[in-house]
N, C-alpha and C positions, 0 to 999 in steps of 0.2 A: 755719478753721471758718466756717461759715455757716449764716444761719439764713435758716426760708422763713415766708412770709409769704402768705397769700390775700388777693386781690381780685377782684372782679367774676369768681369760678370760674376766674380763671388764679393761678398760682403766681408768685412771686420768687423767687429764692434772691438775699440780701444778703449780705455780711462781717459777722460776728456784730459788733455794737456799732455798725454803720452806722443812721442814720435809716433806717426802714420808710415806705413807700409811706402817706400818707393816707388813711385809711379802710381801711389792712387788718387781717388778724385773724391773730395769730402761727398758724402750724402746728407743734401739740409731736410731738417722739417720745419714744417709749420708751425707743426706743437706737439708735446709731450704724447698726445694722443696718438698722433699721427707713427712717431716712434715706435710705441708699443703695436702698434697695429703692423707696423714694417718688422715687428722682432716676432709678432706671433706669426705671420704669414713665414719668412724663415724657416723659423721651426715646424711649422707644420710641412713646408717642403722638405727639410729634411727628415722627420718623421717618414714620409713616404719615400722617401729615399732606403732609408734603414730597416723600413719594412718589407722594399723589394729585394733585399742583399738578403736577407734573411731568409727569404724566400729562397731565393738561390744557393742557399746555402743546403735548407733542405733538402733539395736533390738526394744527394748522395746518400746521407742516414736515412732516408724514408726506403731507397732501393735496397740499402744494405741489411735495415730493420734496425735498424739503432733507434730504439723508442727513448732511451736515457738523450742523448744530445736531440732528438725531435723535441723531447719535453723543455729541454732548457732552451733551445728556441722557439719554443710555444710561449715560457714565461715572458722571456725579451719583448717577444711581440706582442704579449697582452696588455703589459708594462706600456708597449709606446701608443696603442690603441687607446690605454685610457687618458693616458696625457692628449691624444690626438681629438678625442673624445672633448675634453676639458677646453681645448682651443677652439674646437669650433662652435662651441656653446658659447662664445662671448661674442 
């Protein structure tokens, strides 16, 4: 089990009974439910996060023609697509 923890508007997740981060502020749930539904939304913002760096990332290989590093961040992104895929189907 684990518990989360706010800081400075980003979250933790600890080991329940581990030391909390200095100056954070526990986050309760209601229920188990509730939990997972605060760790999938999370993730799904980071997901779109990781997918717009990626993006930016392209830039440079697409101008240069670097089709080899486009390709391997075509995989990354498909990878998080389907994960991103997967989260919002529950």
């Amino acid at each position: 089990m684990f518990d989360i923890y706010r800081k400075d508007y980003k979250y933790y997740q600890i080991p329940q009974g581990a030391t909390p981060l200095e100056g954070s502020e526990y986050v309760n749930f209601s229920s188990m439910e509730d939990h997972y539904v605060f760790l999938n939304e999370a993730r799904i913002e980071e997901i779109k996060m990781l997918l717009n760096q990626i993006d930016l990332k392209s830039i440079r290989p697409l101008r240069e023609g670097n089709t080899e590093l486009l390709n391997q961040y075509e995989a990354e992104a498909e990878a998080l697509r389907v994960e991103l895929r997967a989260l919002l189907a529950v």
